[in-house]
NUTOR-622165 format. One line per field, with one value per residue (C-alpha): x, y, z; residue number from 1. Coordinates in steps of 0.5 Angstrom, whole numbers, plus 500, padded with zeros to 3 digits. Layout:
N
xx <- [X,...]
yy <- [Y,...]
zz <- [Z,...]
resi <- [NUM,...]
***
This chain:
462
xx <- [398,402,396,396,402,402,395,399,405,401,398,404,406,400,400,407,406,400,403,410,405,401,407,410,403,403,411,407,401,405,408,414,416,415,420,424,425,426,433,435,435,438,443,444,445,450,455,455,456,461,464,464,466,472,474,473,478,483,481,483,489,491,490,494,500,499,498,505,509,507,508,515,516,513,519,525,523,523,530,532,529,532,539,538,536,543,546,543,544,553,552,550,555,560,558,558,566,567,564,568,575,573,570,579,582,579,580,581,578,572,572,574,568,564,567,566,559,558,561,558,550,552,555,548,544,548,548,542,539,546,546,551,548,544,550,554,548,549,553,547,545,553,553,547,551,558,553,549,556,560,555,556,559,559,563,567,570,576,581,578,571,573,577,572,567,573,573,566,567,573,568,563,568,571,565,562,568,566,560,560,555,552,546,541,534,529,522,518,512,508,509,513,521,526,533,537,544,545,549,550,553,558,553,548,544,543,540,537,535,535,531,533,532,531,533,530,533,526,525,532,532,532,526,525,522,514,515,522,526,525,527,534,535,534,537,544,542,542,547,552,549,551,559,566,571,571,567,560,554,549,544,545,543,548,545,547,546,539,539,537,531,531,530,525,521,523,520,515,512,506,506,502,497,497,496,490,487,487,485,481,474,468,470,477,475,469,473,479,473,470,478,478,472,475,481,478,473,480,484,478,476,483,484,477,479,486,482,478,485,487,481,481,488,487,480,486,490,483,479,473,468,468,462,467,470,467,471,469,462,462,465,460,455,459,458,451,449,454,449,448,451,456,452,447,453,456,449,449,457,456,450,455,460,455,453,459,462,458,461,468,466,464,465,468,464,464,472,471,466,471,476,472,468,474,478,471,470,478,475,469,474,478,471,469,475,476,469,471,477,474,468,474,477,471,470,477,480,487,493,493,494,493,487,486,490,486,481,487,489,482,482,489,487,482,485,492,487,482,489,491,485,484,491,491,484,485,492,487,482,485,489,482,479,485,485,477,479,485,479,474,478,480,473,472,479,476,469,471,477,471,466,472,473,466,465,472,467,463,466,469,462,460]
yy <- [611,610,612,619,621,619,623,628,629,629,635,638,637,639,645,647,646,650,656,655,655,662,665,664,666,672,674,671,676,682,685,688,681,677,682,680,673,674,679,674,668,672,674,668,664,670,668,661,663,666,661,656,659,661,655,653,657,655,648,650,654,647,643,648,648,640,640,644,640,634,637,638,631,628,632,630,623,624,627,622,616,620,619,613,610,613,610,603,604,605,600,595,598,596,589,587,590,586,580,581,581,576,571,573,572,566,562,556,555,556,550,546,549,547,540,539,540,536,530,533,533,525,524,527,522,517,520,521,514,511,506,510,516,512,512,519,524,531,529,531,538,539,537,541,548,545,545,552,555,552,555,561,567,571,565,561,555,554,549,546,545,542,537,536,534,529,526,525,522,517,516,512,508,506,505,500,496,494,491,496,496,503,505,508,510,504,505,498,496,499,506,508,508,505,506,499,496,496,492,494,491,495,499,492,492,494,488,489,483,479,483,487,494,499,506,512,519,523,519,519,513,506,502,494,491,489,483,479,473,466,463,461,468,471,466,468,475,473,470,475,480,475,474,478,475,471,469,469,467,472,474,481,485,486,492,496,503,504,499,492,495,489,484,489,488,480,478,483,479,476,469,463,463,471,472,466,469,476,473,468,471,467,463,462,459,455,451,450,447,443,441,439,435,431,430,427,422,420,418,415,411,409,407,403,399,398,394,390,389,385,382,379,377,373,370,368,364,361,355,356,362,369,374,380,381,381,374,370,373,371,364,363,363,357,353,354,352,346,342,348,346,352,356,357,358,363,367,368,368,374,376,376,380,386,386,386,392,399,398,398,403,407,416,415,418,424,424,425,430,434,433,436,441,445,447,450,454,457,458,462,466,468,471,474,478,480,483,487,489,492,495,499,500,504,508,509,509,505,510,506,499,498,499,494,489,486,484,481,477,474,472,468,465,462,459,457,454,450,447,445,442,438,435,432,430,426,422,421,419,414,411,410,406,402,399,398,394,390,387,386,383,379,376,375,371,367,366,364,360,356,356,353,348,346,345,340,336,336,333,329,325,325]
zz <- [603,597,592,597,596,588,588,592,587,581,582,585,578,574,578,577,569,568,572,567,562,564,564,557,555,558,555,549,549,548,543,546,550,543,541,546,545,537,539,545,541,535,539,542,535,532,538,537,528,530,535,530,525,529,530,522,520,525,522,515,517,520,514,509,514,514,507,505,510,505,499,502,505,498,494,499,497,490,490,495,489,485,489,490,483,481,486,485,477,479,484,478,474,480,481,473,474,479,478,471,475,479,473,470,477,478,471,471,478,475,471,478,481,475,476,484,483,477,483,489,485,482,491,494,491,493,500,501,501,502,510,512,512,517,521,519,519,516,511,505,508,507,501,499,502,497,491,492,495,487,483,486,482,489,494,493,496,501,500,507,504,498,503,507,501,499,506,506,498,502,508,503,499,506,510,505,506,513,519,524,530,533,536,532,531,529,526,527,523,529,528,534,534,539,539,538,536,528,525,518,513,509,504,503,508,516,522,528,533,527,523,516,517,511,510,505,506,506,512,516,520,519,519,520,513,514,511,513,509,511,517,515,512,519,523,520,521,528,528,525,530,536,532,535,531,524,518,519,513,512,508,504,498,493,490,496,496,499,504,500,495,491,498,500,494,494,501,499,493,494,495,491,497,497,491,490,497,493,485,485,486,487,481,484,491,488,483,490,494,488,487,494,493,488,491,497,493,490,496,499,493,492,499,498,493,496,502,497,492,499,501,493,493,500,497,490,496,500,497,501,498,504,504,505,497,491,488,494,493,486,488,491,486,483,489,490,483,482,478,473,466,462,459,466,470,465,466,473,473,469,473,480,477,474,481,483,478,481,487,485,480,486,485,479,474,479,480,472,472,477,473,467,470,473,467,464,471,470,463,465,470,465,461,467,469,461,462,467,465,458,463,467,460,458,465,466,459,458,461,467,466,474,474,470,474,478,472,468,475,476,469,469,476,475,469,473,478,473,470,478,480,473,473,480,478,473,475,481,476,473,479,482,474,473,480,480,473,476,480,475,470,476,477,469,469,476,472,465,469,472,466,462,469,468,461,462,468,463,457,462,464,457]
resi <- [1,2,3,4,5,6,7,8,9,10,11,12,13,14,15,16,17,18,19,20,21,22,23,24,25,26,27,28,29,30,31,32,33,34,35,36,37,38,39,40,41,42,43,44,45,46,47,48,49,50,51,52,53,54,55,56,57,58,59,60,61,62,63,64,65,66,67,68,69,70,71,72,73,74,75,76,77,78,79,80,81,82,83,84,85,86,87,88,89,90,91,92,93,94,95,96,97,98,99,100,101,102,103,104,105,106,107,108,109,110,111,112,113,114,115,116,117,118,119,120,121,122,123,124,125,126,127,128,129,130,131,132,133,134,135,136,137,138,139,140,141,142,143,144,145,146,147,148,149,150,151,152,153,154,155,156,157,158,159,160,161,162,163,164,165,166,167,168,169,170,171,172,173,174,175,176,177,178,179,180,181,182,183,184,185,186,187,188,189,190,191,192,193,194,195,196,197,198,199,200,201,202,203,204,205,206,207,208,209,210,211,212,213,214,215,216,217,218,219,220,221,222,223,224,225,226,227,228,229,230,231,232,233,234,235,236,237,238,239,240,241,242,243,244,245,246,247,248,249,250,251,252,253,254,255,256,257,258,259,260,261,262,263,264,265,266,267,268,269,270,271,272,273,274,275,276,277,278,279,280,281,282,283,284,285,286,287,288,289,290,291,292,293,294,295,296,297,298,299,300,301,302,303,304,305,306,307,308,309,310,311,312,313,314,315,316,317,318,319,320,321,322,323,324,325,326,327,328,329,330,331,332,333,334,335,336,337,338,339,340,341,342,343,344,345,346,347,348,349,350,351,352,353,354,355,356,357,358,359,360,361,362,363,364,365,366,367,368,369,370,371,372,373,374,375,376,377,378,379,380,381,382,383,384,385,386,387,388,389,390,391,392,393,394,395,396,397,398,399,400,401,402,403,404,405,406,407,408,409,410,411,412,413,414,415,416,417,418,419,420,421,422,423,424,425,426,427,428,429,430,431,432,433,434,435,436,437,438,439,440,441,442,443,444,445,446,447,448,449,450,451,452,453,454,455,456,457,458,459,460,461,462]
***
């Protein structure tokens, strides 16, 4: 059904087109009807000229007009320049009077205004970062405005102004003088800030719960110091925050002025065990572990023969021969070879001792070596840091001595720590050496006493 009304249509449309076709060809064929056409559209086409060139000069005009008008507007605007630029230049003319009759009027104001921002521009720093500022803020803003306003050549400062910034002058000196407490913003260690009771000393120094606090002007409020005095230090600060009345020991900065800087900078110093963690370098902890090494051996080779000195001085005190010390052991050798004439007897009295003597002597060529082998460690850190201070030279060049401070700390480090372990290692050493040859000359001296009772039995018999 669809395909029949489409076939339907179709030929409806083909039918119509060829019949608009016969038409035009018909008009066409004939002279007088192409004539026609030619002087229907020339027709046509001069009224559409002519509308458009209608609405052209319209345009045209239009412009010329809007032309002219600026034209107008352009020379109003310069004659205004003109009045304006006369009345700018009398201006200046009346500025310059002025300010010559205000410079004459003033006289010797201007060196009192010269000297009041001479003074404020000394107080604003101290201001600035001053603990009381902590407490009275607004006090450098205002400062700041005075300088500006006694610099001026167009203001000048009331008589209320220049007593306000002695106020603040007297407020700084009085301030000082006391321990007050108010509340006040804190920043802690973490980041965040918390409202608090702070007790200032004076200009020295600010306490919070028992921790010293720091100020800095670019930052506005107090700040509990990251690392804080000893215990004792800041067990005063409590107790000054806990006390009403009286005279309270306490800790402070006598440098004042920002808050205790100096205190800042002493409890922020490293530490010997901070500054060995972050200089020693491989070396430095391989020398550490080597003196450790040796210090051990030490003590326990010391403990050791101090067992053995007692069982030996025990068996000076007995007559009968024990197993359980050198001097019994060698005693016994004696016993066993009673009918042995001297010279046997010394041999195998000689023997027992030289058996008896490594066990003493135990370690020590190992504390020795320790002893010895550090310092040369401390020397070989010290060449590594020297090379690695030359080589940052040659990157970095040597404006910077930061850059080379951690070369140079190594290399002193390691030295110090060389020194440290010898020292102790050493002493310890010889401790141990002179103990060990206190027994063996013990052994000789009751070996040659008994080579000597010997040789009298002998003579004796003879």
């Amino acid at each position: 059904m669809k395909i029949t009304s489409k076939l339907i249509n179709f030929s409806l449309s083909a039918f119509l087109l060829a019949a608009s076709s016969n038409v035009a060809a018909q008009e066409a064929t004939s002279l007088s009807g192409l004539l026609n056409l030619v002087e229907g559209d020339k027709v046509s086409e001069s009224a559409e000229y002519r509308a458009r060139l209608q609405e052209f000069e319209q345009n045209a005009a239009r412009q010329a007009q809007i032309l002219e008008t600026t034209k107008e507007r352009i020379t109003e605007q310069e004659r205004t320049q003109g009045q304006l630029s006369d009345q700018f230049e009398a201006n200046e003319i009346t500025i310059s009077d002025k300010r010559e009759v205000l410079r004459d009027r003033r006289g010797d104001l201007n060196e009192l205004f010269g000297t009041l921002q001479g003074v404020a521009g000394d107080f604003l720093s101290n201001f600035e970062n001053s603990l009381i500022s902590a407490q009275y803020a607004g006090r450098s803003e205002y400062i700041e405005g005075f300088i500006e306003k006694a610099g001026s050549t167009i203001e000048q400062l009331d008589v209320g102004e220049i007593e306000r910034f002695w106020y603040f002058m007297q407020q700084e000196m009085t301030e000082s003088a006391r321990v007050v407490t108010y509340q006040g913003e804190v920043a802690l260690p973490t980041g965040e800030t918390a409202t608090r009771s702070i007790t200032r000393i004076g200009s020295f120094n600010s306490i919070s719960e028992g921790e010293y606090l720091s100020y800095a002007g670019n930052i506005g409020h107090l700040q509990v110091l990251p690392k804080q005095p000893d215990a004792g230090t800041l067990s005063m600060a409590s107790d000054l925050e806990g006390a009403t009345s009286g005279f309270t020991k306490v800790g402070i900065d006598p440098t004042g002025g920002v808050g205790g800087q100096v205190m800042a900078n002493l409890v922020n110093f490293p530490s010997v065990e901070e500054q060995v963690r972050n200089n020693s370098g491989t070396i430095g902890f391989i020398i550490i572990g080597v003196g450790i090494i040796g210090i051990i051996l030490g003590f326990y080779r010391l403990l050791m023969l101090e067992l053995t000195s007692a069982k030996v001085r025990s068996q000076l005190k007995s007559n009968t021969p024990a197993k359980n010390n050198p001097l019994g052991r060698v005693l016994m050798v004696a016993d066993n070879n009673p009918n042995a004439d001297t010279e046997t007897l010394e041999l195998k009295l000689s023997e027992a001792i030289l058996q008896e003597t490594p066990a003493l002597e135990s370690l020590l060529t190992l504390i020795k070596m320790i002893a010895t082998i550090a310092p040369l460690g401390g020397l070989l850190g010290t060449v590594t840091g020297m090379i690695q201070v030359f080589q940052q030279i040659t990157v970095y060049g040597a404006g910077d001595p930061t850059i080379m401070a951690g070369g140079i700390s190594q290399a002193l480090m390691t030295t110090v720590l060389g020194i440290v372990v010898a020292i102790p290692t050493i002493f310890m050493h010889t401790v141990v050496k002179s103990r060990a040859d206190n027994i063996i000359h013990i052994l000789e001296e009751q070996a040659t006493g008994m080579i000597a009772q010997k040789a009298e039995q002998q003579a004796a018999a003879r």
